[in-house]
N, C-alpha and C positions, 0 to 999 in steps of 0.2 A: 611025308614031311620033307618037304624041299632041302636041299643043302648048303651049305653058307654061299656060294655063288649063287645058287639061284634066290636066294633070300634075299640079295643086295641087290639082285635086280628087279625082286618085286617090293623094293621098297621104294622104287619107282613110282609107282602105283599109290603111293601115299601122300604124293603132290608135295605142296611144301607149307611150312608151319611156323608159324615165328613164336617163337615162348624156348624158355630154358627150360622147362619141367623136366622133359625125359633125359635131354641131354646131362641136365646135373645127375639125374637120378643116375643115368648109366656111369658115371663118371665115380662118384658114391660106390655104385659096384665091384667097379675095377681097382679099386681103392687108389687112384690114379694120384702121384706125387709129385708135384712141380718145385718142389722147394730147394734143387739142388739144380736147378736153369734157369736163365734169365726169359722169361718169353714178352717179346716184342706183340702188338696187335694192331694191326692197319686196316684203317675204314678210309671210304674215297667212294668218288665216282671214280677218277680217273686217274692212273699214274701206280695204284695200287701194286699192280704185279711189278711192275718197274721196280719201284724202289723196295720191293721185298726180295726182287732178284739179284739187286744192286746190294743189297746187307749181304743174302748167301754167299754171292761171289767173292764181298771182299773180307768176310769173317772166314770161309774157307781156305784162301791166300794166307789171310794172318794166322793160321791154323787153330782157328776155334771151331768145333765141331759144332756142325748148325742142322737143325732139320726145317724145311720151310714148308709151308702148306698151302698151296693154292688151290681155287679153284677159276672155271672150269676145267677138263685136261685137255689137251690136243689132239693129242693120236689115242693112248693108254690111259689106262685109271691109273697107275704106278706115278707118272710125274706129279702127280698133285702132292706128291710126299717124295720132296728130295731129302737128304740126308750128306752134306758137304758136297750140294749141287748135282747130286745124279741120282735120278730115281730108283725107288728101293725095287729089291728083286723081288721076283713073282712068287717066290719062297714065303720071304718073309710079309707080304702083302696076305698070301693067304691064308698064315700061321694066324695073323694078327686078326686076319676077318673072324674066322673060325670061333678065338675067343668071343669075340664080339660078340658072334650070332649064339654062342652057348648063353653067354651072360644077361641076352636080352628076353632069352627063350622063359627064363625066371628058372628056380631052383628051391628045394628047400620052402615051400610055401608062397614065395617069394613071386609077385603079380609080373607078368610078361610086359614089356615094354613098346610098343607098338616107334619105332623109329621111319623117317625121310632118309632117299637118300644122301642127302646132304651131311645130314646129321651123323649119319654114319661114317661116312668117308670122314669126318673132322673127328670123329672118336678114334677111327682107325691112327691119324695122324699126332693126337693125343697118346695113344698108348704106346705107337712106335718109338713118339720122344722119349718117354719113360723106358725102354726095352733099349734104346740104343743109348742111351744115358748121353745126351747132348747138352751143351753146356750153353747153346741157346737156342731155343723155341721160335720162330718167326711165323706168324699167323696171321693168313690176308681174312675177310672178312667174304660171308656169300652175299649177303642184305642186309642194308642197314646195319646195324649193329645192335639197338639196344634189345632187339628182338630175335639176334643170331645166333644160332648155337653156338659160334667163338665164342661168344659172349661171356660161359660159362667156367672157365678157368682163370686162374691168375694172371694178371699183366704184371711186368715190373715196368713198363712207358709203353706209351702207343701215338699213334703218326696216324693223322688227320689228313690224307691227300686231297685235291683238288676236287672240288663238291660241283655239280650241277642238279638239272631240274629232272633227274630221270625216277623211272616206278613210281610214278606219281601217282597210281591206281593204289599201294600199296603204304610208298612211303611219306605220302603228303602232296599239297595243290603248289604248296611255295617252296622258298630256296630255304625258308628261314625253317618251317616244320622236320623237310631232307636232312639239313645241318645237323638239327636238334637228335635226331634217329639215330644219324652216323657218331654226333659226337658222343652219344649217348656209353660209348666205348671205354670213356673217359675211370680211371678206376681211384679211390679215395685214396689221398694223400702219395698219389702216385703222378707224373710226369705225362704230361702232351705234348708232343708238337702238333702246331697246327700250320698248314696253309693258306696264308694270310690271302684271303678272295677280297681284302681292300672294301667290303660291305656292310654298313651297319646290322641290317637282319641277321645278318650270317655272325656277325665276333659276340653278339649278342647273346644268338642261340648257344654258339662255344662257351660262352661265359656262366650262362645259365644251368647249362649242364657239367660245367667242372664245378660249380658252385655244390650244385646239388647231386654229387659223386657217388654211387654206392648202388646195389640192387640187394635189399635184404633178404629178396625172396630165395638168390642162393646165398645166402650166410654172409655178406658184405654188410658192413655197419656205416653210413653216411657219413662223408669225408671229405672236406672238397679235394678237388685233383687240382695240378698246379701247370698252367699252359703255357706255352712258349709259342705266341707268332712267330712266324717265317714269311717277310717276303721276297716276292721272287722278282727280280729283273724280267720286265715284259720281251726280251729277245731268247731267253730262255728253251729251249727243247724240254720235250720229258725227261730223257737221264739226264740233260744239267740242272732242271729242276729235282729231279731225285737225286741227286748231288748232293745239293746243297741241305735237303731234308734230311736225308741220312745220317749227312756229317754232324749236324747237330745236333741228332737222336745219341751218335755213337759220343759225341761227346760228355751232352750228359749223363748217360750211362757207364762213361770211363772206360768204352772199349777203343781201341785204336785206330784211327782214321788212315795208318799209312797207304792199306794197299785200296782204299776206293777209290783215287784216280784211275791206278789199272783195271780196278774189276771194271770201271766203267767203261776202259778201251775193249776190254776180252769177255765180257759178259755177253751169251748168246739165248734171249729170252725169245722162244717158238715163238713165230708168226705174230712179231712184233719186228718190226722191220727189218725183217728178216732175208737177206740174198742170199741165192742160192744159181748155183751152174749146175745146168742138168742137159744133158743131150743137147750141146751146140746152145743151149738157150740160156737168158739169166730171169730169174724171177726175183720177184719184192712184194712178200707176204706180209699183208699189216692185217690184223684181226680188230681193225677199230668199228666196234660194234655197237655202236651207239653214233647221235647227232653230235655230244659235245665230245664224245673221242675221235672221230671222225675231222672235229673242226680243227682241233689242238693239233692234228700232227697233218693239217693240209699244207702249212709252208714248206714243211720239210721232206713231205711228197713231191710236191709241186719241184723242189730242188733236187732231188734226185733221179727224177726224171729228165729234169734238164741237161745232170750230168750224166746218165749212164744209158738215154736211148740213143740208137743210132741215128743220123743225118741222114736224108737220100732228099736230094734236088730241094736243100733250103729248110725241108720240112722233119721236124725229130717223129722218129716213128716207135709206138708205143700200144701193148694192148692192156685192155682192161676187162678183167675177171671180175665179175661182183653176183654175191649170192648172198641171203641174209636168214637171219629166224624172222618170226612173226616179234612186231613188232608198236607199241603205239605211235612212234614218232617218223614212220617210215617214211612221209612224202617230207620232213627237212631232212632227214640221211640221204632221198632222193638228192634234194635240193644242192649239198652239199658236194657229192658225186660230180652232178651239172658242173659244179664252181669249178673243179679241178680239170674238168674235159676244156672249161671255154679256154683256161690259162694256157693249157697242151692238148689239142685235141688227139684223141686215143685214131689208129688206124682204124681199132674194130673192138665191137664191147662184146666181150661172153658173159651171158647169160647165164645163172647155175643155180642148182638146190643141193644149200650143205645137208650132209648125213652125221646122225650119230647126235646131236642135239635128243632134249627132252620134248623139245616140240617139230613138227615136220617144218623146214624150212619150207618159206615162202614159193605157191609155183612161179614158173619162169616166165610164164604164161600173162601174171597178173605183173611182173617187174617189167614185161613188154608194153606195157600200156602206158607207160610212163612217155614222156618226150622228152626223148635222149637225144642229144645235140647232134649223133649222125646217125646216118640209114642203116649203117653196116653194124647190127644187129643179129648175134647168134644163140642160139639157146639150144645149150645140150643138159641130159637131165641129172649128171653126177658131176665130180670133179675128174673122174677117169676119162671119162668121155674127150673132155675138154682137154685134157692131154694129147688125147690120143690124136683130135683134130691138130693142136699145133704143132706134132711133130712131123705133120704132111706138108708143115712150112719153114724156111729155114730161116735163122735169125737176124737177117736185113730187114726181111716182109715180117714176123711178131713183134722183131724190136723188144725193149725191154717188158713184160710180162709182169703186170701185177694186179694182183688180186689182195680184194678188201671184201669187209663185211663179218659176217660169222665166223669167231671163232674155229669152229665146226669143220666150216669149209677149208680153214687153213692145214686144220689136222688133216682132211681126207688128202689133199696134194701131199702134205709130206707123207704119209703113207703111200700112195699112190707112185712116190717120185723116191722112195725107199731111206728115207731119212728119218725113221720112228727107233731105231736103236738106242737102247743108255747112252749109249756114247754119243750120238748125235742130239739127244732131247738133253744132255747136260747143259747147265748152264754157263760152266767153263769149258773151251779147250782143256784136252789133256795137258799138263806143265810139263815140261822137260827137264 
């Protein structure tokens, strides 16, 4: 009989599921009680973690105790369940698994529950809130929504981030069926903001799915939900677009907008554009891992590269890291990659396979075949490697240092470059 770590990691093996069944069921078991926190639920393509980390930070400042739940993690399984922004201890992570895995094992006649581990880690982050008595719940979405295990608890509002055409294997051909999945979040006579994408298909699908509100199958009775557009000024970044969605969420909810200016200056979300100083070098970790995350934050690549690589004889000197998961839409992420080399070409591209993914990131072998704007092409086969090569160069000749693509790959450099601590994976500085 395996033990609650290795249970979690052979729930690996159970690939992944879209249906509420078990999750309710197990929830039912735990006899789990929301009814004394507010819990927030955010569906998107894009912008998701942003603006979940943008609540934590600045519900933690105003001192409301918040637990957030993301996924995937970076470095640890522990960040995916902060607690007023800093991941829960390995204590408490494995008191809580332990339940889990007692409760799913069945008891008292009671049928075994066969759980993903998706599904588990979101229960784990469910009963934490319960255990830590938080006064508000913030809950990012893994897929789509109407089929998520979020799915499965109360909302009191939820936040419709920024939609595109991705898992289209899964979640539909159009933008309008994606919409429809995600908004599908939407809970009866409860509050949305939405993302106003300015398209018929799309306010449509929103409209159709707050109309028809409710999932009876767990215990919800058919209601409509009540939506709020938001648009957004096309000069916009992600945090000023999670800005502006926040403030609004926080508004109608009647919690306090003071400190989300500053969360927005002092919020540090891993390997989201992330700088860091390490050995003489500076890096800029983005985990835009997809085509349309990848497009949304190329202006604001494109300008920080301008401002923080070094000159030498006229020309800004700059390298690029890029490794990915398997993927369907890989040759426009190609595509995209291109776009930012013609604007600044990089001195030199590395090549790399993230670790620690559900699926073996893509070889480097098969990223070489592409026609990459220059010859100076290298491919080492971890993220260590690739350290180890630039620290035989000093920082004239790397220039400023950034790596995109996998998540994945962003955890292995911060661990690799020793910045996987609570205290560095929080989402705020320590306050003084």
């Amino acid at each position: 009989m395996p033990n609650a770590k290795q249970w979690l990691d052979l729930t690996r093996d159970n690939g992944m599921s879209l249906g509420l069944t078990n999750t309710h069921a197990m929830i039912e078991r735990l006899n789990l009680d929301f009814s004394n926190m507010k819990v927030i639920h955010v569906a998107g393509s894009n912008g998701k973690g942003t603006a979940c980390s943008l609540m934590a930070a600045s519900l933690t400042l105003s001192g409301v105790s918040n637990l957030m739940y993301t996924s995937p993690h970076v470095s640890r399984i522990e960040e995916r369940f902060r607690v007023n922004s800093v991941p829960i201890s390995r204590q408490l992570f494995d008191s809580i698994l332990e339940e889990i895995h007692e409760t799913a094992q069945g008891k008292d006649g009671l049928r075994s529950i066969v759980l993903t581990f998706f599904e588990t880690t979101f229960l784990i982050a469910a009963l934490c809130a319960n255990r830590t008595n938080v006064e508000v719940m913030i809950v990012e979405t893994g897929l789509g929504g109407r089929l998520d295990a979020t799915r499965c608890i109360p909302a009191d509002i939820c936040l419709l981030t920024s939609i595109s055409c991705e898992h289209t294997d899964i979640l539909g051909d159009t933008l309008e069926q994606i919409t429809a999945e995600k908004a599908a979040i939407a809970r009866p006579n409860k509050p949305i903001v939405v993302r106003d994408m300015a398209d018929e298909g799309f306010t449509k699908s929103v409209l159709f799915e707050c109309e028809n509100a409710g999932d009876e199958s767990i215990g919800e009775e058919k209601s409509p939900a009540i939506p709020y557009f938001v648009s957004i000024p096309g000069d916009k970044n992600i945090k000023d677009e999670a800005e502006i969605l926040v403030k609004k969420l926080f508004q109608i909810m009647g919690l306090s907008v003071q400190y989300l200016e500053q969360a927005k200056d002092e919020v540090r979300w891993p390997a989201r554009m992330q700088l860091i100083e390490k050995e003489s070098n500076l890096f800029l970790l983005d985990a835009a891992h997809n085509p349309s995350g990848l497009l949304r934050v190329l202006p604001e690549l494109i300008e920080k590269i301008k401002t923080l690589s070094p000159v030498v004889d006229g020309k800004q000197i700059w390298t690029l890291i890029f490794g990915t998961s398997p993927q369907k839409e890989l040759d426009e992420m190609l595509s995209y990659i291109s776009q930012l080399c013609d604007k600044i070409q990089p001195t030199k591209i590395y090549l790399t396979k993230p670790l620690g993914g559900r699926y073996p990131g893509i070889e480097t072998q098969l990223l070489a075949q592409y026609e990459w704007p220059i010859e100076n092409i290298l491919q080492f086969e971890n993220a260590e490697k690739v350290l180890q090569s630039l620290y035989q160069n000093s920082f004239s000749s790397n220039g400023l240092i950034v790596s995109l693509g996998s998540l994945y790959l962003q955890g292995n450099f911060l661990k690799h470059l020793g910045l996987d601590s609570d205290e560095e994976l929080s989402i705020l500085p320590k306050q003084s």
